[in-house]
N, C-alpha and C positions, 0 to 999 in steps of 0.2 A: 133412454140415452139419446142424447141430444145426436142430429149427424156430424159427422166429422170429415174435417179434408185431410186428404194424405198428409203432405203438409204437416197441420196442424197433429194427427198422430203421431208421425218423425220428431216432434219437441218433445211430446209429452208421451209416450206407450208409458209410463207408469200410470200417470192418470187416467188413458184409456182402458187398460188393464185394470185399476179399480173399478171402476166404473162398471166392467163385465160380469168380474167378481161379482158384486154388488148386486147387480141384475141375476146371476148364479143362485145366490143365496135366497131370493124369492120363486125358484121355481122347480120346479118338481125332476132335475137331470138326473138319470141313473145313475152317473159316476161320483155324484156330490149328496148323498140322501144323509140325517145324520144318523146314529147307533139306535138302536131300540129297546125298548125297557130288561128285556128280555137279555142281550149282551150287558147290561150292567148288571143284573141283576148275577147274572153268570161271572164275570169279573167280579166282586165282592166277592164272591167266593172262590176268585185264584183262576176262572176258569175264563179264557179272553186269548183274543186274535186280535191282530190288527191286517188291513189292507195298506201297503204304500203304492202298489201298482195296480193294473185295473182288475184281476181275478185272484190271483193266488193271496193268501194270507205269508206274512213275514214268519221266517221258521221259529218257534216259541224256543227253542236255547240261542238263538242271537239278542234277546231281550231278555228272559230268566227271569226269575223274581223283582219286582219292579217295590213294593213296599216300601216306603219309607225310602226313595231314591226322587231326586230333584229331575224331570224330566223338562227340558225344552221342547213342544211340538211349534216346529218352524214353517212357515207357511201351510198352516194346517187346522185354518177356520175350517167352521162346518159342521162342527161335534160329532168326527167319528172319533178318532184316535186321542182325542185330550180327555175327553169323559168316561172312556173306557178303560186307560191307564189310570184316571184319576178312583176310578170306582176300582181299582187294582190296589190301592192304597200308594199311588205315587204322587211326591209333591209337584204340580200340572202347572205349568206355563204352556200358554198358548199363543202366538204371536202369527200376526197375519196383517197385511196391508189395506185387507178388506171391514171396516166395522162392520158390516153386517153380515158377513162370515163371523168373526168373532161375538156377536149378537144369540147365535145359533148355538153355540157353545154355551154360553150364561144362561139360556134359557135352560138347555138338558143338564146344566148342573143345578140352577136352581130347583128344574123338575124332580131330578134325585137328589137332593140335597149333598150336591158333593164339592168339597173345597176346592176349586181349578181358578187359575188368574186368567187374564186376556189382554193381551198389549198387542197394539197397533204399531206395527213399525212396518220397513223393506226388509226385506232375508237379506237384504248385502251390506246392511248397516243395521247393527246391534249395540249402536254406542251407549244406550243407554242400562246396558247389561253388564253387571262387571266382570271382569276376565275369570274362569275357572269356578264358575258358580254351577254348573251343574255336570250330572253324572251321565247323562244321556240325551242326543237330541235326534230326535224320529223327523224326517224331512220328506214328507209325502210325495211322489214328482208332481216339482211345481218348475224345478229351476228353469223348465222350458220355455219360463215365461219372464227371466230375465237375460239381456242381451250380452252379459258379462256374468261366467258361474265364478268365476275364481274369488270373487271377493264372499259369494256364499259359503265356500270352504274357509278362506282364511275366516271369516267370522265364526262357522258350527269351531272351528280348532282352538278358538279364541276363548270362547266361553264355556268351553269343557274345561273339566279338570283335566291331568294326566291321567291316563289308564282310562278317561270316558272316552263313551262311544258315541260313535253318528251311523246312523240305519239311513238309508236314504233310496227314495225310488227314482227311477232316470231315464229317459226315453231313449231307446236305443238310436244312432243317426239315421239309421236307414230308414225310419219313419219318414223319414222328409227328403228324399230322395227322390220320389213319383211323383206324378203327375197326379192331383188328388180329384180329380173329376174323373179323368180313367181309374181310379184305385176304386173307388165308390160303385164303380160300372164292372168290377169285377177282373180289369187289366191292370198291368202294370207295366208304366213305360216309365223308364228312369229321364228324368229333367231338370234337376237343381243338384247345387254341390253343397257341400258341407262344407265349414258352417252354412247353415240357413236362415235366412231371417222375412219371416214376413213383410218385411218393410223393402223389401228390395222388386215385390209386388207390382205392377203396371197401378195406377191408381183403380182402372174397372176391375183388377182381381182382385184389388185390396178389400173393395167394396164387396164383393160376392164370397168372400173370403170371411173375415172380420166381421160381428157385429155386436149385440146389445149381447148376450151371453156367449162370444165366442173371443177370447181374447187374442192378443199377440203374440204369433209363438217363435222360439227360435229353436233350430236346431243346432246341437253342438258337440264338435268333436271328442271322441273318446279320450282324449290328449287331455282335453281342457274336464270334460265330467269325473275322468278316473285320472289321469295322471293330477289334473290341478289337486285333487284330495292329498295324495304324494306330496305335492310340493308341498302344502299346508302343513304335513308334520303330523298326517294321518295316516297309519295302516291298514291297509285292506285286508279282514283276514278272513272273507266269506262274499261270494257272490249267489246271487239266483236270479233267474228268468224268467220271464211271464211273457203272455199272449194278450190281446185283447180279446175280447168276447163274440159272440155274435159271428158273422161271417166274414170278419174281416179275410178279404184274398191276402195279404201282406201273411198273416199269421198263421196263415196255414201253413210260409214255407219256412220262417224263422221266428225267432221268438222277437219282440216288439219293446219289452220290456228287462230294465236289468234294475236290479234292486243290488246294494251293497253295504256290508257291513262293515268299520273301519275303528281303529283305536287312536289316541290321541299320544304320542309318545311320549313318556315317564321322562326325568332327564337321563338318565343310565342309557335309553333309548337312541335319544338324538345324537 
């Protein structure tokens, strides 16, 4: 990745953002590896997890039999969660802004020979999808990585059917709340408000912050992650919680992570 000035990332964090992506997809990060022969091979026969947040697996009756069901996996290059529902017998869209995230997916379905698509778009614009075309969309946390969620809700509500669901993982606010150089060192001083956006950064934090695999994040009000769902015309009818791994100080005293399940209202509904 070429260097960048503040600046010039303030026009463009999408293109930054692919870019890191991109940089992601060639190198060996714990949190991005993709499924192993061994999970598909256990999926073809019914038996399969998915990860949306950094440890816990999504509870297997918020998903259910997936066979023969039209699944969106929405910013979710990588080939964990597309080729595993795909080798589930679900019909697999994979959409991501990254091609070479979505690269990584066409290879482990090539490798198993498993039918999955791969479309390049933004999660905040799916206009090239038409309204009510699938039964389910699994949305890994990514939203943290754009500066506006609500148009990612109204789009997952847009191209559900009624009665389809959206699985989605979400970073709790308080992630971004510290001081991440003290967080790292094992303290925690609180020093940013919610929202958060990395771009509001001195340009030398920007730089010691941001780089070739660390993209732009923002943090976002529980108003706008879970109430915007609401607005869309989503039900929430299942939450759970996750930790990060490792030692993180944050998670040892709450949990870091919120995954949610949600329906699409039926018209009887609305």
């Amino acid at each position: 990745m070429q260097p960048w000035t503040k600046n010039e990332i303030v026009l463009d964090t999408q293109q930054f953002n692919r870019a890191a992506w991109d940089n992601i997809a060639t190198s060996r990060h714990q949190w991005f590896t993709p499924c192993t022969g061994d999970q598909i091979d256990a999926a073809g026969r019914g038996e399969f997890s998915i990860r949306l947040t950094a440890c816990k697996p999504i509870p297997g009756e918020w998903i259910g039999p997936v066979a023969g069901k039209r699944i969106l996996a929405l910013a979710a290059g990588g080939g964990h969660q597309g080729p595993i529902l795909a080798a589930a017998g679900a019909d697999v869209t994979v959409v991501d802004f990254s091609e070479a995230q979505l690269a990584i997916d066409r290879a482990v379905a090539e490798r198993h020979q498993l039918a999955l698509q791969t479309m390049q778009a933004d999660m905040t614009d799916l206009a090239m999808i038409q309204s009510n075309a699938f039964d389910m969309v699994i949305n890994p946390c990514s939203v943290n990585f754009v500066e506006n969620v609500r148009p990612v809700w109204g789009e997952a509500a847009r191209v559900l059917r009624p009665g389809g669901v959206l699985i989605t993982g979400l970073m709790q606010p308080v992630n971004f709340i510290f001081d991440p150089v003290k967080r790292d060192r094992g303290k925690l001083k609180v020093r940013f408000r919610i929202p958060y956006s990395d771009l509001d950064l001195s340009a030398d934090e920007l730089d010691d912050t941001i780089g070739p695999e660390r993209p732009i994040d923002f943090g976002h009000s529980l108003t706008d992650l879970v109430g915007g769902q609401l607005d869309a015309g989503l039900m929430i009818t299942d939450i759970m919680e996750d930790r990060w791994g490792g030692e993180d100080v944050l998670s040892d005293r709450i949990a870091t992570f919120l995954a949610t399940r949600a329906i699409k209202a039926t018209p009887n509904q609305s």
